[in-house]
C-alpha positions as CSV (number, residue, x, y, z in Angstrom):
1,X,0.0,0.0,0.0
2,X,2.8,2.2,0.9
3,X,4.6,1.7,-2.5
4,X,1.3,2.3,-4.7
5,X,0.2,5.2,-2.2
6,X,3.8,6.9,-3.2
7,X,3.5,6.0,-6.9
8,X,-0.5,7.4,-7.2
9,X,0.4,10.5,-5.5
10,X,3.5,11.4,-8.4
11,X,2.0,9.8,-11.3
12,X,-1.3,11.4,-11.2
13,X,0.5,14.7,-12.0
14,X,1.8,13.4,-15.0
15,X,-1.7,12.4,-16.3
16,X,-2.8,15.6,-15.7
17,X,0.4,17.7,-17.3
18,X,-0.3,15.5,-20.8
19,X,-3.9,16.8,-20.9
20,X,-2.8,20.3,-20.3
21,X,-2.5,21.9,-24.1
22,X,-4.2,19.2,-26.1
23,X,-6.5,21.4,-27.9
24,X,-7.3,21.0,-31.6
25,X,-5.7,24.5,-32.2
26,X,-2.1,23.4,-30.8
27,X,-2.0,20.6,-33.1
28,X,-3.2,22.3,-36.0
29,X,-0.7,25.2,-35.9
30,X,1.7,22.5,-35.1
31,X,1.1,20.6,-38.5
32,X,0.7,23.7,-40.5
33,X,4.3,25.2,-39.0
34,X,5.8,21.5,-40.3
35,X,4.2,22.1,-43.6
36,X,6.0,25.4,-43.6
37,X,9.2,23.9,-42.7
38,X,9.2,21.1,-45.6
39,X,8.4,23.6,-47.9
40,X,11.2,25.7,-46.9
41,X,14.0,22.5,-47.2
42,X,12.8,21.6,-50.3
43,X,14.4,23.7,-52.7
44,X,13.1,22.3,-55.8
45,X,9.3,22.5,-54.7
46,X,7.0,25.1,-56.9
47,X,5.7,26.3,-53.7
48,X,9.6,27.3,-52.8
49,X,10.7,28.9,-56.0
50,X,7.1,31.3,-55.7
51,X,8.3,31.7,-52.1
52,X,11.9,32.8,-53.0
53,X,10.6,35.0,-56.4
54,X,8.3,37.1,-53.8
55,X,10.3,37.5,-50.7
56,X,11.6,40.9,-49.4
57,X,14.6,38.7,-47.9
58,X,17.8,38.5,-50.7
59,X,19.2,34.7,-50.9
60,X,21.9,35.2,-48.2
61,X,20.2,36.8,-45.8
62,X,18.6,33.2,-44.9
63,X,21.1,32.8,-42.0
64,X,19.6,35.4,-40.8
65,X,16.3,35.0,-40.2
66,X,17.0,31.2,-38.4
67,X,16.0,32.6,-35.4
68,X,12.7,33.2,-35.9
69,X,12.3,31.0,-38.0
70,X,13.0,28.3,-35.3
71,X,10.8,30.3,-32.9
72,X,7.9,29.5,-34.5
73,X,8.0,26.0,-33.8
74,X,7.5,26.4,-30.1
75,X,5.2,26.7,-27.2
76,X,4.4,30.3,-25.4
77,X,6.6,31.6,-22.6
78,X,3.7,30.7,-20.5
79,X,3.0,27.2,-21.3
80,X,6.8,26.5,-21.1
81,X,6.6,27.7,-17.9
82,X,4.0,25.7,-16.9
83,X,5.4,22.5,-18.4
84,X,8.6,22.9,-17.0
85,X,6.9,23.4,-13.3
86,X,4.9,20.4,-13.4
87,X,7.6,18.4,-15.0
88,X,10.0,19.9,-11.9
89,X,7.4,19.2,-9.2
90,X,6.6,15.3,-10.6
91,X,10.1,14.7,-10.6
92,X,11.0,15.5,-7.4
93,X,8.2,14.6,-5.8
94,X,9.3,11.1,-7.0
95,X,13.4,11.8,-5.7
96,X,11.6,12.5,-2.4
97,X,9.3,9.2,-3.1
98,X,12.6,7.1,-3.0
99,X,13.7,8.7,0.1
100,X,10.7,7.6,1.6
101,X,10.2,3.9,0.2
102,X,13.9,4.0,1.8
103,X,13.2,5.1,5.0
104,X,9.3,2.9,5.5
105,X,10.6,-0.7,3.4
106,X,14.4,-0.2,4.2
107,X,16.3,1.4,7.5
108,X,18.1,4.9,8.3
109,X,21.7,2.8,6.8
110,X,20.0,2.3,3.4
111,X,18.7,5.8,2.9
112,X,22.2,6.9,4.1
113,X,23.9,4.4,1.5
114,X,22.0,6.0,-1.4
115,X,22.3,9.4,-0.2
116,X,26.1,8.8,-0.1
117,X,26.2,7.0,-3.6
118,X,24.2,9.9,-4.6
119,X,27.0,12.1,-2.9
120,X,29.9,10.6,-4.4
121,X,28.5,10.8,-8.3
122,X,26.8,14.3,-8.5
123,X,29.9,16.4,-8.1
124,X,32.4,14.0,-11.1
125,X,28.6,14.1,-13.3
126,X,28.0,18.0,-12.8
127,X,31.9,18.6,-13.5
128,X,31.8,16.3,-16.8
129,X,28.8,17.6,-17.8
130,X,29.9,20.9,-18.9
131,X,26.3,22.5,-18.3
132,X,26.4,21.6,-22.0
133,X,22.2,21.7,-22.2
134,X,22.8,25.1,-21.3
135,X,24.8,26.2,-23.8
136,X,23.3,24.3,-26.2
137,X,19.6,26.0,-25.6
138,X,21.0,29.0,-25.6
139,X,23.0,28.4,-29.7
140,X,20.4,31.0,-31.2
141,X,22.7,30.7,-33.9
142,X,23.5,27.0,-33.8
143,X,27.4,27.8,-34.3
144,X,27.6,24.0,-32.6
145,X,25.5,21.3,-34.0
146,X,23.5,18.7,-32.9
147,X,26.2,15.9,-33.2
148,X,28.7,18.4,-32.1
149,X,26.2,17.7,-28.3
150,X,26.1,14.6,-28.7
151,X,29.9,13.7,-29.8
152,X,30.9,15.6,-26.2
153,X,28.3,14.5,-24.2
154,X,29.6,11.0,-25.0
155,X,33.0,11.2,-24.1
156,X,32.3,12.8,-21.0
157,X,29.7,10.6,-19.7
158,X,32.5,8.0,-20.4
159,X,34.6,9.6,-18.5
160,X,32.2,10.1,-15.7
161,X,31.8,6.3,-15.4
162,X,35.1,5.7,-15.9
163,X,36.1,8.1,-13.0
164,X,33.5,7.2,-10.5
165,X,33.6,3.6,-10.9
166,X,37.5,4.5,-9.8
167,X,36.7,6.6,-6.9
168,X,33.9,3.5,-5.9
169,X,36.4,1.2,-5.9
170,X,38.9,2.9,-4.0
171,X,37.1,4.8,-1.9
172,X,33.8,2.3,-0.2
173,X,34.4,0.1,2.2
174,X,31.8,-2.9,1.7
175,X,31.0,-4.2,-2.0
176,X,27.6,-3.4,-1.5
177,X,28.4,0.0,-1.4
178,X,30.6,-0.1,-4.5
179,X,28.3,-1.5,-6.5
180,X,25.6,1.0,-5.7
181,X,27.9,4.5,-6.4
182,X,28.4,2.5,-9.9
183,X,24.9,1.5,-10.4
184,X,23.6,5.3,-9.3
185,X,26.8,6.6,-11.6
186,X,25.4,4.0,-14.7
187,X,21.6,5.9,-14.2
188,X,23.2,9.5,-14.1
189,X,25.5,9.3,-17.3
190,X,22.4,7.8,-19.0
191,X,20.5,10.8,-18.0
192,X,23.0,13.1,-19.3
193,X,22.8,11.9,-22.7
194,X,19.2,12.3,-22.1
195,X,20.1,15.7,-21.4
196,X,21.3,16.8,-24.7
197,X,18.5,15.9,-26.7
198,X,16.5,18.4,-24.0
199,X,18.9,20.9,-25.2
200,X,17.7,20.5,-28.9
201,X,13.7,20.5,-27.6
202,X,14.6,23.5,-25.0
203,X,16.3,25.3,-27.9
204,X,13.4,25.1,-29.9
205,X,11.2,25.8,-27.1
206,X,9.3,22.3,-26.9
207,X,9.6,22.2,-22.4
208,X,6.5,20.2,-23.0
209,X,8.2,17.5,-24.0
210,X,11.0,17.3,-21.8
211,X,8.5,17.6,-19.0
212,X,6.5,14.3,-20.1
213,X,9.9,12.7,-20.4
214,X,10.7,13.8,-16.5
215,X,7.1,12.6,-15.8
216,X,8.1,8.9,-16.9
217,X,10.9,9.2,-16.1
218,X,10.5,9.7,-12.5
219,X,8.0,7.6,-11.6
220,X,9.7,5.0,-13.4
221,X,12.2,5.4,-11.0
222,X,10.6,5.4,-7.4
223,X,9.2,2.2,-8.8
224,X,12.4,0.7,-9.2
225,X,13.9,1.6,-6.0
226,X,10.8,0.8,-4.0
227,X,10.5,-2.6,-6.2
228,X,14.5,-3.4,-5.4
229,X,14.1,-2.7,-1.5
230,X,11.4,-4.3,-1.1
231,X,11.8,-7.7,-2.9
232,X,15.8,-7.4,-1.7
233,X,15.6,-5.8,1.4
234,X,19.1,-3.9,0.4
235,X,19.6,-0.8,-1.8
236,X,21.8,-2.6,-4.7
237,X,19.1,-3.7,-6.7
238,X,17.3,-0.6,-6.7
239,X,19.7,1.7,-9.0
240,X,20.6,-1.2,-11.4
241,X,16.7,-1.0,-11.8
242,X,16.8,3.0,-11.8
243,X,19.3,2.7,-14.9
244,X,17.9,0.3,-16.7
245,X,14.5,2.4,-16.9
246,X,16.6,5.8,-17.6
247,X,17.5,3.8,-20.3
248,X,14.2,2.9,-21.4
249,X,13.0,6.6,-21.4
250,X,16.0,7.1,-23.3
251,X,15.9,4.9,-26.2
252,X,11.5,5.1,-26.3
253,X,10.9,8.5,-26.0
254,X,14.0,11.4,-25.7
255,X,15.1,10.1,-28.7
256,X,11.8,9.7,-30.4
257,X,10.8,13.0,-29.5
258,X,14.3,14.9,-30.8
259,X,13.9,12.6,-34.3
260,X,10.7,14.4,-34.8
261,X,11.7,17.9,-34.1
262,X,14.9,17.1,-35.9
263,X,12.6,16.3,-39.2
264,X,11.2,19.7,-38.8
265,X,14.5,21.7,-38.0
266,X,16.8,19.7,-39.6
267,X,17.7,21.8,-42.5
268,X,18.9,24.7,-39.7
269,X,22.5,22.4,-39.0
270,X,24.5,21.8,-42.0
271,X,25.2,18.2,-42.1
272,X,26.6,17.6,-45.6
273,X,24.2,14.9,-46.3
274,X,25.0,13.4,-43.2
275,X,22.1,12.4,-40.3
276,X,22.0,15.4,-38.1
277,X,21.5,13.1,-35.3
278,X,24.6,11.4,-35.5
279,X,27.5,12.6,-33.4
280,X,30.4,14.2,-35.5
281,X,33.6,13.3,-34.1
282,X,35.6,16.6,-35.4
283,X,38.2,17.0,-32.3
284,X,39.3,20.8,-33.5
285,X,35.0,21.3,-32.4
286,X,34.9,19.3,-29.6
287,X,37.9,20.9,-28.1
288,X,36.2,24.0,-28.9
289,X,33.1,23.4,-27.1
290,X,34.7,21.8,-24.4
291,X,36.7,25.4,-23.9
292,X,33.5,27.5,-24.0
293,X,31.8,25.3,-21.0
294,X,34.4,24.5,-19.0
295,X,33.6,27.0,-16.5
296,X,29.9,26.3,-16.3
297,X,30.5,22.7,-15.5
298,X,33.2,24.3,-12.7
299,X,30.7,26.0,-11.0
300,X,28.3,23.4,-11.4
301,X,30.8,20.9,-9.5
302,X,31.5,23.4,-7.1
303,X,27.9,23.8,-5.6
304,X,27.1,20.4,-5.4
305,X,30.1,20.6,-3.5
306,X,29.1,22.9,-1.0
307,X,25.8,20.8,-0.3
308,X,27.5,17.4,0.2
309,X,30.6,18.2,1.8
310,X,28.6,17.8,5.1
311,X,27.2,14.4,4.1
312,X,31.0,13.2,3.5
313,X,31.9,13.6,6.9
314,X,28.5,13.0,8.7
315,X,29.5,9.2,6.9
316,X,33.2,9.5,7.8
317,X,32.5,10.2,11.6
318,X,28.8,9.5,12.0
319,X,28.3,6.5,10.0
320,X,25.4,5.9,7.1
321,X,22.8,5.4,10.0
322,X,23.4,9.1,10.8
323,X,23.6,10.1,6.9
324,X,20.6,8.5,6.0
325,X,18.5,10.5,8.7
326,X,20.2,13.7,7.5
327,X,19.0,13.4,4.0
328,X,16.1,12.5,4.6
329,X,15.4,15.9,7.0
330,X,17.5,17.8,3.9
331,X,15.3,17.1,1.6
332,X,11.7,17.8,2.8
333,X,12.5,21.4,1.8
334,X,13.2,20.7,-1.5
335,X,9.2,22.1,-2.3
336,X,9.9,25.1,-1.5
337,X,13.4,25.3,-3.6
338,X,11.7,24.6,-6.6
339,X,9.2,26.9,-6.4
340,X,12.2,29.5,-5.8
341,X,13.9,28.5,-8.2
342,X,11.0,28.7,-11.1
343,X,10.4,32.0,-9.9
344,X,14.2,33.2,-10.3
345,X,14.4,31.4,-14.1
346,X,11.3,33.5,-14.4
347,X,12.6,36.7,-13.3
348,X,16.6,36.6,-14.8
349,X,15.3,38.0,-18.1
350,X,13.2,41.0,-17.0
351,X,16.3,41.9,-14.6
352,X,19.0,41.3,-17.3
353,X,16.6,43.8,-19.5
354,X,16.8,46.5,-16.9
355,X,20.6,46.1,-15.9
356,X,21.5,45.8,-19.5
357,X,19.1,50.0,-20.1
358,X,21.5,50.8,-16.7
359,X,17.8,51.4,-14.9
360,X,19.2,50.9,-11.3
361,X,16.3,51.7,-9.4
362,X,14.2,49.0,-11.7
363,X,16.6,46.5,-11.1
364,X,17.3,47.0,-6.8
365,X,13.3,47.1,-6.5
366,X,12.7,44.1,-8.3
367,X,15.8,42.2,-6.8
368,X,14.6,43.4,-3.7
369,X,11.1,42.1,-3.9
370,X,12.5,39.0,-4.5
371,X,14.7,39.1,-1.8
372,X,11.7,39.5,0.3
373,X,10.0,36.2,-0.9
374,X,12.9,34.5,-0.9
375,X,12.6,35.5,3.5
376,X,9.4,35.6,3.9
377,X,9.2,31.5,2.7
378,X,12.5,30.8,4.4
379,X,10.6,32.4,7.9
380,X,7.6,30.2,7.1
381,X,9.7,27.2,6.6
382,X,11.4,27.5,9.7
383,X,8.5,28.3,11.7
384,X,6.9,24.8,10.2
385,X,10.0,23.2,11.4
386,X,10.9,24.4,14.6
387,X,7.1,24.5,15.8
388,X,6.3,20.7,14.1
389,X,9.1,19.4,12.7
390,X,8.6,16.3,15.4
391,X,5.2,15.5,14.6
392,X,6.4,16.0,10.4
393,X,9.0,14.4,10.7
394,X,6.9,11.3,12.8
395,X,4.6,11.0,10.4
396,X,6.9,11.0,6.9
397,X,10.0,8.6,8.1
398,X,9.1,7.5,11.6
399,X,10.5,7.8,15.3
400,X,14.2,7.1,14.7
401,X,13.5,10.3,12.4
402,X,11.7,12.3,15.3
403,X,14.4,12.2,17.6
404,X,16.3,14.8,15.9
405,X,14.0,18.2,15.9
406,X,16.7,20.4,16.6
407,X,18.8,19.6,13.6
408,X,15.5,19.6,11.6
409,X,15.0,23.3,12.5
410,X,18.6,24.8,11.6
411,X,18.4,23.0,8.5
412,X,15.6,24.7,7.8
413,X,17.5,27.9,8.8
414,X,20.2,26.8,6.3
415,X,17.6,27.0,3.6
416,X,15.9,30.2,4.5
417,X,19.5,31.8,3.9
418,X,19.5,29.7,0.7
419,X,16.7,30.8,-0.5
420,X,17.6,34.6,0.3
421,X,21.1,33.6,-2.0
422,X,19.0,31.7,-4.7
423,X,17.6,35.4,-5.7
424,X,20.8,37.3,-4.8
425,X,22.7,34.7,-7.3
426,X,19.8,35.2,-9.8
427,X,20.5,39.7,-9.6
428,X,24.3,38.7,-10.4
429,X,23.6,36.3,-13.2
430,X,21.0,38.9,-14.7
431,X,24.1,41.2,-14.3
432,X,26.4,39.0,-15.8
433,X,29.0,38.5,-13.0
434,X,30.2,35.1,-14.3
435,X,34.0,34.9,-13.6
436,X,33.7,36.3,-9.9
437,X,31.1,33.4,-9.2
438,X,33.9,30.3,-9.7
439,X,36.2,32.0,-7.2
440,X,32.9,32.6,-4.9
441,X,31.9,29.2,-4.7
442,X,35.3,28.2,-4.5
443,X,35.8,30.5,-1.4
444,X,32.6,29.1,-0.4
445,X,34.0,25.4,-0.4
446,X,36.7,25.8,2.1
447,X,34.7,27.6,4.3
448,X,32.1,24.8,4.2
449,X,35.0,22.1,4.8
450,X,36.3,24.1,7.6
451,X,32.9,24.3,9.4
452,X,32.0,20.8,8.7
453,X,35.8,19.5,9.7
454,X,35.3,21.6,13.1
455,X,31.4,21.4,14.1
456,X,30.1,17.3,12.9
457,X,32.8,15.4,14.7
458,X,31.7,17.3,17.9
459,X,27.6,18.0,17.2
460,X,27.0,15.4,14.8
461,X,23.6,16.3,13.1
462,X,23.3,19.5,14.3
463,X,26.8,20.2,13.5
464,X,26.5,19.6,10.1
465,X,23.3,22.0,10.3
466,X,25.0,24.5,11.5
467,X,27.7,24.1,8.9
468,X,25.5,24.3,6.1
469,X,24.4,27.6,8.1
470,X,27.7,29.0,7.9
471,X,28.2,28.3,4.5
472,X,25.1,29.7,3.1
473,X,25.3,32.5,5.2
474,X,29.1,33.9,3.4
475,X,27.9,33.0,0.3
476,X,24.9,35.4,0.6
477,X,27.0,38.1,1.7
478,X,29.2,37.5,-0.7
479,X,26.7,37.3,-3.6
480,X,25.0,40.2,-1.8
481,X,28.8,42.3,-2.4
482,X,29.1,41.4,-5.8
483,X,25.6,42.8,-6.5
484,X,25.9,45.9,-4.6
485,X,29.1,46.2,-7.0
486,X,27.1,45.6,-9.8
487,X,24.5,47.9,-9.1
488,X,27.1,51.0,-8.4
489,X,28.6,50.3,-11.8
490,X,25.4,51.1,-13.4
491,X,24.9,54.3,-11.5
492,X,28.0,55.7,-12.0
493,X,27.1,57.4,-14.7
494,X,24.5,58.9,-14.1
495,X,26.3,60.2,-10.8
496,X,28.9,62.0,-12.8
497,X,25.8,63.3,-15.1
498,X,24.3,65.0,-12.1
């Protein structure tokens, strides 16, 4: 009951999301912007040559008009939004879904082993990722192709595997514990060539169907975990089953669902008669690519850094008892994360309009007002948690859970500070402040090795609270200086004007 209560409650969602935008309209536009497109890449059709003789456009100035072009085939602002929320909210609803099949079918030690194997991959995958979906959605231009992606992508998620099956190997202590860091590592490189065929949906603004794919996907998932613990009674089992239906997704729908846009976009990447969805091994554009993300895939590494460098020596001195308990309390705030963190992707490009006209007083009042909601739900979280986090914390894991209130509330504190920080990061992205962020978080990361080093051996959970405290806490004043900096640059100016 507890498994099919758990996968009712996240599935359900995903029904309803594939209803949303079903209309006759959508699909009609839809087939007549296709019938536009193979028009347009067939240059020998009558309906081309009357479409070149009457344009206002000369022949080269094709390139031009791409962008557009690909515009057209996607969804509104507003349903992409809405797509990408539910998709967001399904899917982690079902992370926190494994937690708790963990914590009700399994013991504390279980949940601590995943969260550790979990701990162990997501910094090497972050790093070797290269944010490359990022870049890639944001290839206006497509100077990169498709293949280009994909070719990378490869080789870095083969070096992923390569270097945490390494680190498994060398760094567990039991061989049930090796075999899950490789089995979690196998399900995240799958998922990050998953990843680049979002980039080609994102870029042409289909969220929709990256947020059914998250929607399987991650039901899929707590299915596979809860299946594995409960028919096992261990935590192996689980990931093998997690990969092999990240897999599935994979090969039935991602790539599915990128072949089709692909036959409506395809004639944007120049392929010289080649597939575009084949990876092009060129190394002189690979090693290019690889240069231009590098430092996103830095930073990347270096904030899931900062969030698990407490869980590496709550395991060292605590033990994977005391590790599973803190990730389970850790991530019953992730609800409120996401919904700050859709509301920052939603604000970056109306801030980065108004530091880019130099409107200072536009910018500080709306960085401001998010600020304030970033508080105002970090106050409410920690009044849930300090005021009921027994009886919440009873009635989600159980009483081995309970016993630990206290930690419960100042991890809650933690996140109220990260919340505050998720906005102040957003004003110094919207302001473009991108080298001064690698040697922030990198600041950031000894500080949070030096708190965790002197507070868990001696506090334990509450400890490793506190250290996450700390460390949030310098990282919002520091994002909070480079801001301030940011905003005085604008207003210079206009100060020497007057």
């Amino acid at each position: 009951m507890q498994i099919s209560g758990v996968f009712v409650v996240c599935f359900s969602p995903t029904i309803a999301i594939k209803c949303l935008c079903r209309g006759r309209r959508v699909y009609s536009s839809q087939h007549a912007i296709e019938r536009e497109y193979t028009v347009l890449s067939n240059p020998s059709s009558p309906h081309t040559q009357k479409r070149k003789a009457g344009s206002r456009y000369p022949e080269n100035a094709r390139s031009r008009a791409q962008p557009d072009t690909t515009k057209s085939v996607g969804l509104s602002l507003r349903r992409n939004f809405i797509w990408t929320l539910a998709g967001n909210l399904v899917y982690s609803a079902c992370q926190w879904g494994m937690l708790i099949a963990l914590a009700k079918l399994g013991s504390p030690e279980l949940v601590g082993r995943f969260a550790l194997a979990l701990a162990i991959t997501a910094p090497v995958v972050l790093l070797l990722n290269l944010q490359l979906r990022a870049v890639q959605a944001t290839d206006a231009r497509i100077e990169y192709r498709f293949g280009d992606y994909l070719a990378l992508r490869t080789i870095t998620a083969s070096l992923a595997m390569a270097l945490i099956s390494g680190i498994a190997i060398a760094v567990c202590k039991s061989w049930s514990l090796t075999v899950t860091v490789i089995a979690v590592g196998a399900a995240k490189a799958i998922e990050s060539i998953s990843d680049i065929y979002y980039g080609l949906l994102q870029l042409h603004e289909r969220m929709d169907r990256i947020a059914i794919s998250s929607a399987i996907k991650g039901p899929l998932a707590l299915v596979a975990i809860a299946l594995g613990v409960y028919f096992t009674a261990g935590v192996i089992w689980g990931p093998i089953f997690m990969a092999v239906c990240v897999a599935g997704v994979l090969l039935a729908y991602d790539i599915p669902c990128a072949r089709k846009m692909m036959d409506v976009v395809g004639h944007l990447y120049q392929t010289a008669g080649r597939s575009p969805m084949r990876p092009v091994w060129n190394r002189k554009r690979l090693t290019g690519l690889a240069r231009l993300s590098a430092p996103l895939g830095i930073t990347m590494m270096l904030i899931s850094l900062n969030a698990n460098v407490p869980r590496y020596f709550i395991a060292r001195h605590s033990g994977e008892r005391e590790l599973g308990i803190f990730a389970a309390m850790s991530y019953l705030l992730v609800a409120g994360a996401i919904a700050i963190g859709a509301l920052a992707d939603s604000a970056t490009p109306r801030l980065s309009k108004h530091y880019a006209a130099r409107d200072a007083r536009s910018y500080s009042r709306l960085l401001a007002g998010l600020v304030g909601i970033g508080a105002v739900a970090g106050a409410v979280a920690i009044g849930i948690a300090a005021w009921a986090g027994h009886w919440v914390l009873l009635m989600l894991y159980g009483p081995e859970y309970a016993r630990y209130p206290l930690a419960f509330t100042w991890i809650a504190v933690a996140s109220a500070i990260g919340f505050v920080q998720w906005f102040l990061g957003t004003g110094m992205t919207a302001a473009r402040c991108f080298r001064v962020q690698v040697a922030l978080l990198g600041s950031n990361t000894l500080i949070t090795v030096a708190a965790s080093a002197l507070l868990i051996p001696r506090f334990g959970l509450v400890g490793a609270a506190l250290a996450l405290v700390i460390a949030n806490a310098a990282l919002a004043l520091g994002t909070l200086a480079v801001v301030a900096a940011a905003v005085v640059k604008i207003k210079r100016p206009l100060l020497k004007q007057s």
